[in-house]
C-alpha positions as CSV (number, residue, x, y, z in Angstrom):
1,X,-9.4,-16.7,9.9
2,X,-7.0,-19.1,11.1
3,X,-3.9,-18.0,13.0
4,X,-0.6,-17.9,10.9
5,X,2.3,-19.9,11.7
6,X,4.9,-16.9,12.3
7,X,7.9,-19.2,11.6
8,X,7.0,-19.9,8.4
9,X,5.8,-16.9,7.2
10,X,6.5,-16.1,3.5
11,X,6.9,-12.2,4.6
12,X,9.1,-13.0,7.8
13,X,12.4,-10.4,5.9
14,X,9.6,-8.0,4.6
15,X,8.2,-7.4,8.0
16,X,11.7,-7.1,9.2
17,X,13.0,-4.7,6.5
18,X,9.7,-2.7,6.7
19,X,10.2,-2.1,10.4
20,X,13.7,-0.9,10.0
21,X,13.0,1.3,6.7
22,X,10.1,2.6,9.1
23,X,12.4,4.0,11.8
24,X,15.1,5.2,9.3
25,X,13.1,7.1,6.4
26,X,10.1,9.6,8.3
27,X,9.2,10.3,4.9
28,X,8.2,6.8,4.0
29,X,6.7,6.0,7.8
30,X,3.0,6.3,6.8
31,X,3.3,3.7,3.9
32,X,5.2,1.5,5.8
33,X,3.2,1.5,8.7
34,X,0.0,0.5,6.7
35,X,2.1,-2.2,4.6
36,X,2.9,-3.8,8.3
37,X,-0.6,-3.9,9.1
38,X,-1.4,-5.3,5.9
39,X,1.1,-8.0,6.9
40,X,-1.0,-9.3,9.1
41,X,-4.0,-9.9,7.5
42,X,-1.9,-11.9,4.6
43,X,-0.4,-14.2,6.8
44,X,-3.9,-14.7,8.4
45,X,-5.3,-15.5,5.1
46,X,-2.5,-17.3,3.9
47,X,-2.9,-19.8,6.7
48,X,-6.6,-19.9,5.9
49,X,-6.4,-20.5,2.3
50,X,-3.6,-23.1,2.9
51,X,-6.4,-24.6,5.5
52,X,-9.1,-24.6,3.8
53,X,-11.5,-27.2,3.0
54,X,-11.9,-27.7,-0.1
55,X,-9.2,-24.5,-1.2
56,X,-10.2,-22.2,-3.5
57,X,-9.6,-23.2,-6.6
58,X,-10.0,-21.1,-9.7
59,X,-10.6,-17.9,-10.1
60,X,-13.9,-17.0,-9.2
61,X,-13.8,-19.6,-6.3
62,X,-10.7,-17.4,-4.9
63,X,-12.5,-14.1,-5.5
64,X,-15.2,-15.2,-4.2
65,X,-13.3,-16.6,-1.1
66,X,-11.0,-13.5,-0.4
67,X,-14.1,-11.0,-0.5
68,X,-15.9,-13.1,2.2
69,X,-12.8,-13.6,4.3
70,X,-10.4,-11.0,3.5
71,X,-11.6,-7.9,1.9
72,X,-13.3,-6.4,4.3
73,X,-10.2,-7.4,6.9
74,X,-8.1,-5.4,4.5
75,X,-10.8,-2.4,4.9
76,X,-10.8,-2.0,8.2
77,X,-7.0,-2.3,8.6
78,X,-7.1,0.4,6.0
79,X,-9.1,2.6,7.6
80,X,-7.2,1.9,11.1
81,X,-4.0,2.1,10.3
82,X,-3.7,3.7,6.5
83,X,-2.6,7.6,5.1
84,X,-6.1,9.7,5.9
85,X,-7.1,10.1,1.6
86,X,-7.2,6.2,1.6
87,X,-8.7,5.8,4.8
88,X,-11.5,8.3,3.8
89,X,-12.4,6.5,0.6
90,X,-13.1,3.0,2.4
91,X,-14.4,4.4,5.5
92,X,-18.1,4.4,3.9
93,X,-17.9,1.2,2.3
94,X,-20.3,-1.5,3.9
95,X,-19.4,-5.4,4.2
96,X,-22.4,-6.5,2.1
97,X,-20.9,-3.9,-0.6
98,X,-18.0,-5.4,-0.3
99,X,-19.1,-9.2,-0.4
100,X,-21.2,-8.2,-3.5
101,X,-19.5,-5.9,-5.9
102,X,-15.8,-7.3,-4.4
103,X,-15.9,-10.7,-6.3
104,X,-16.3,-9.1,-9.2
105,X,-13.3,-6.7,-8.6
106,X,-11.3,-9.3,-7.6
107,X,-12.2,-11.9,-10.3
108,X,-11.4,-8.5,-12.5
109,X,-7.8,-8.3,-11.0
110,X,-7.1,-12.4,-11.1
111,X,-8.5,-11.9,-15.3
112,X,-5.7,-8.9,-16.2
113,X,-8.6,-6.2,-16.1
114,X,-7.5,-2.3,-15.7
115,X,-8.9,-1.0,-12.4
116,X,-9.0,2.3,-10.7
117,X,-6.5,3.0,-8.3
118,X,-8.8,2.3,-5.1
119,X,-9.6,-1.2,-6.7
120,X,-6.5,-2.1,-7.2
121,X,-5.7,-1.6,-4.1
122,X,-8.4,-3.2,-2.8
123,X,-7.9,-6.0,-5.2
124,X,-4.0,-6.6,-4.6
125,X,-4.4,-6.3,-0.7
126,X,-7.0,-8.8,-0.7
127,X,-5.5,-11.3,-2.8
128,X,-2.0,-11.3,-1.8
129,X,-1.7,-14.0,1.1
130,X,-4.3,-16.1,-0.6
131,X,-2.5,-16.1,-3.8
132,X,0.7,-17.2,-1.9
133,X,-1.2,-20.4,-1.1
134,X,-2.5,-21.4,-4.2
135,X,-1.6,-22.4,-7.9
136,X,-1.4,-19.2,-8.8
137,X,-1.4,-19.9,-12.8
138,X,-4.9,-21.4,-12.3
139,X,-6.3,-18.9,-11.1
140,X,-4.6,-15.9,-13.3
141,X,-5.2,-15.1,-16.9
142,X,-2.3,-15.4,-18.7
143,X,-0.9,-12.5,-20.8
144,X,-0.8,-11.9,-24.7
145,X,2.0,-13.6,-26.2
146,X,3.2,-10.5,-28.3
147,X,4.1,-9.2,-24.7
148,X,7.1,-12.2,-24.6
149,X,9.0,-12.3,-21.0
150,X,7.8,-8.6,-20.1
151,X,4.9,-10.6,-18.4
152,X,4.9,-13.2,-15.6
153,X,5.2,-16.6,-16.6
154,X,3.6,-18.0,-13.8
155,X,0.5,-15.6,-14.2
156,X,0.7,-12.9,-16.9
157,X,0.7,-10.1,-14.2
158,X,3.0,-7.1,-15.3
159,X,6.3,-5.9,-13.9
160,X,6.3,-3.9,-10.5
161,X,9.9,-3.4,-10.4
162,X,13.6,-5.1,-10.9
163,X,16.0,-6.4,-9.0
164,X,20.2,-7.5,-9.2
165,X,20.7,-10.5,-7.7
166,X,24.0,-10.1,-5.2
167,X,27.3,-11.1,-6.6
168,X,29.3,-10.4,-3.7
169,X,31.4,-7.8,-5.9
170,X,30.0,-4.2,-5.8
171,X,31.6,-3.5,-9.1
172,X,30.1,-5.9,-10.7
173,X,25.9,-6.1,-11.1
174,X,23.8,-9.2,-10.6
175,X,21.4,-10.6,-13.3
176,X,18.5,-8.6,-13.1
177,X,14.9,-10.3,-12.3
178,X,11.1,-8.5,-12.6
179,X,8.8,-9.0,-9.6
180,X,5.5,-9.7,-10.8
181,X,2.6,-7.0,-9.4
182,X,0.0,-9.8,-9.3
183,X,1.3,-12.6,-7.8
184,X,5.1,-11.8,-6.1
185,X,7.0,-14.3,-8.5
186,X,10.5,-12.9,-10.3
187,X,11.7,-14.2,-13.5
188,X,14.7,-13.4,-15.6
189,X,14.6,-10.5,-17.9
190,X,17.7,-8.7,-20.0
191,X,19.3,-5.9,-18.7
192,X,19.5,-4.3,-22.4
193,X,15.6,-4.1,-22.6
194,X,12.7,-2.0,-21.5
195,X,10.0,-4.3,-19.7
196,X,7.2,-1.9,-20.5
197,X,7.5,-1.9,-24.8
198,X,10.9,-4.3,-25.0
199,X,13.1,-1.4,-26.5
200,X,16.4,-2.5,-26.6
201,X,18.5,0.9,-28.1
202,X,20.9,2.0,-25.7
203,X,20.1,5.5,-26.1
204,X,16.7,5.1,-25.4
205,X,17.7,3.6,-21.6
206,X,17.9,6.9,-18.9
207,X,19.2,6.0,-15.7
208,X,18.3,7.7,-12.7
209,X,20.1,7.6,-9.5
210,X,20.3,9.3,-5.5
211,X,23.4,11.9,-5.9
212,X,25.2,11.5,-2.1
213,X,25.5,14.8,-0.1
214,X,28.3,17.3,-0.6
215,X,29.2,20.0,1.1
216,X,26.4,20.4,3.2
217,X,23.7,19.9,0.1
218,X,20.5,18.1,0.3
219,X,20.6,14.6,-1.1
220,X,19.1,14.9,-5.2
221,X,18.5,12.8,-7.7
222,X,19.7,13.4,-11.4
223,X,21.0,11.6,-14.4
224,X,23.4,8.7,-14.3
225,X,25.8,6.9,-17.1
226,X,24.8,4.5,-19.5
227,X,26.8,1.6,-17.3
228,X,25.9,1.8,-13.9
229,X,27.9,-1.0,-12.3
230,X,30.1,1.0,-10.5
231,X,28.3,3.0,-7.4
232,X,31.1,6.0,-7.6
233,X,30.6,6.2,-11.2
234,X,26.5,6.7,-10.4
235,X,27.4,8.8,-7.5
236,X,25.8,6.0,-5.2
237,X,28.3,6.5,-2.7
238,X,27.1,4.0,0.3
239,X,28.6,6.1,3.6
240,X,25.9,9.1,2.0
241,X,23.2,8.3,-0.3
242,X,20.0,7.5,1.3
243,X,19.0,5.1,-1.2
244,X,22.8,3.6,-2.5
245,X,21.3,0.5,-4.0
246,X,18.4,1.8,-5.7
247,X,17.8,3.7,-9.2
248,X,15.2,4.4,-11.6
249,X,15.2,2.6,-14.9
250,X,13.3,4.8,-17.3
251,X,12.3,4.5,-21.6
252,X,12.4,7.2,-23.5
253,X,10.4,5.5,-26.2
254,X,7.4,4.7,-24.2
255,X,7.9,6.9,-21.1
256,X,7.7,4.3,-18.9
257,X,9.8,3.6,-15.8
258,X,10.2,1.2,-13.0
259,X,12.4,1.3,-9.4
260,X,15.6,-1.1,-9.8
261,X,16.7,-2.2,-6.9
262,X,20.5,-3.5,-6.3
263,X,21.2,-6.3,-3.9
264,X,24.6,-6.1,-4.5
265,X,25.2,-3.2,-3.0
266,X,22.6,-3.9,-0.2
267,X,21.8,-7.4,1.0
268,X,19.3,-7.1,3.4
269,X,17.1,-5.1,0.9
270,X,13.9,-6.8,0.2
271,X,12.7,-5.7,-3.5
272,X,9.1,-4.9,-2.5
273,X,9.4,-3.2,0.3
274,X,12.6,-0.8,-0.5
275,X,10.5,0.1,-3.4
276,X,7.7,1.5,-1.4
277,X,10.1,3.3,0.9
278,X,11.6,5.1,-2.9
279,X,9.2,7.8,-2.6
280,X,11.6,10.9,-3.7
281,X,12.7,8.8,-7.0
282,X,8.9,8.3,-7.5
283,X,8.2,12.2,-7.2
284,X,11.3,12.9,-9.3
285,X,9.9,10.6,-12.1
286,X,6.7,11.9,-12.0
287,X,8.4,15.6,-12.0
288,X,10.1,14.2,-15.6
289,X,6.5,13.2,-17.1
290,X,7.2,9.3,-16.9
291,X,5.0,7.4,-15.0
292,X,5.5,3.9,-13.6
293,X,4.9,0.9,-15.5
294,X,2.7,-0.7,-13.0
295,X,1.8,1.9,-9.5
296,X,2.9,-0.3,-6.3
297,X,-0.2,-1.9,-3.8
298,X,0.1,1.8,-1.9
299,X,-0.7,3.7,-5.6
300,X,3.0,5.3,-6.5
């Protein structure tokens, strides 16, 4: 594939922030050591697909494309550099396996298909510089109209998290944006509403945030108020709190949850990657019996 320019890299913060969450959280090491690697072989294919003569255009063109080019790439950087369980599932999968059922799975993905958790993986790693190169609402299916703004509107892919935008006053929270899964775009969505079923009763809305160390304790996670603007108020206290900027946003009604992630209170956060690193709030969710609205590209 053709060689990236560096400089104008789309993930020139993300490789930055995941390098820095790398050395500060051991915990989350492993995942972000494979995401780095991944990094890589989406700015390769990003330049390719941005080179490419003709480009791929449509879905099955770019399915077909990224399985020949980039899939098995994305295996063998998976198997190199990725947490042994995931390693171990790829390591017997051939390229001509790949090249054959992989424009299917990927065509699958780019359509709004549910997929196992190894071909989703498969299917967002492959697809993820190459979609950063194209028009992505040509070549995604657009959701069902009953879904509203819970969806992307550039191309129907669901929620992977939320973010505040920074306001430059901690006490006051930014207007809160969804990161599409598919294709990395953010829109505007309320802050009253759940973006997995669109409840909008307060008391259906459980927040969830990192309570700082006291006394000597282990950092915990537990229940937070209703308004969570203020980070004493959610026991986010900054000098303590591994994760000060970043909370779980959970619905009672459908049992759904997503990470939300405050920019506010920590500017050089970078949405996607900060949510990878949140693996305690994703064990503490999954303690509660609520599960994510959409798992991120490493499966949490």
């Amino acid at each position: 594939m053709a060689g990236p320019d560096v400089a104008t890299s789309p993930w020139v913060a993300s490789r930055r922030r995941a390098e820095a969450l790398r050395e500060r959280h051991a915990f989350a090491a492993e995942v972000l050591a494979l995401y780095l690697a991944l990094l890589d072989v989406w700015e390769e294919a990003w330049a390719a697909a941005r080179a490419a003569a003709p480009a791929p255009d449509g879905p099955e063109a770019l399915a077909g494309w990224a399985a020949e080019r980039v899939l098995p790439h994305v295996v063998r950087t998976t198997v190199a550099a990725g947490p042994e369980p995931l390693a171990k599932a790829l390591v017997e999968i051939g390229d001509d396996d790949l090249r054959g059922a992989g424009r299917e799975l990927l065509t699958a993905w780019l359509g709004g298909a549910e997929l196992d958790p190894l071909e989703r993986y498969l299917a967002r790693a492959a697809l993820r510089g190459p979609l950063e190169a194209v028009d992505r609402a040509a070549v995604c299916a657009r959701g069902s109209a009953s879904e509203g703004d819970r969806r992307c509107p550039t191309c129907g892919g669901p929620p992977q998290l939320s973010f505040r935008t920074d306001t430059a006053d901690r006490l006051v929270s930014g207007r809160r944006r969804l990161w599409c899964a598919r294709c990395a775009a953010s829109w505007n969505y309320s802050s009253s509403m759940c973006p997995s079923c669109g409840e909008s009763s307060g008391s259906k809305r459980t927040l969830y945030f990192e309570h700082p160390e006291r006394h000597g304790e282990s950092p915990r996670v537990g229940r937070g108020p209703d308004n969570a603007g203020d980070a004493d108020a959610a026991g986010g206290g900054a000098d303590t709190a591994t994760f000060p900027h970043l909370r779980i946003e959970s619905c009672t009604s459908c049992l759904r949850y997503l990470i939300d992630v405050d920019l506010g209170r920590d500017p050089r956060a970078v949405p996607e990657v900060d949510e990878l690193a949140a693996l305690p709030l994703d064990m503490y969710a999954a303690e509660r019996g609520i599960s994510k609205i959409t798992p991120n590209l490493m499966g949490f």
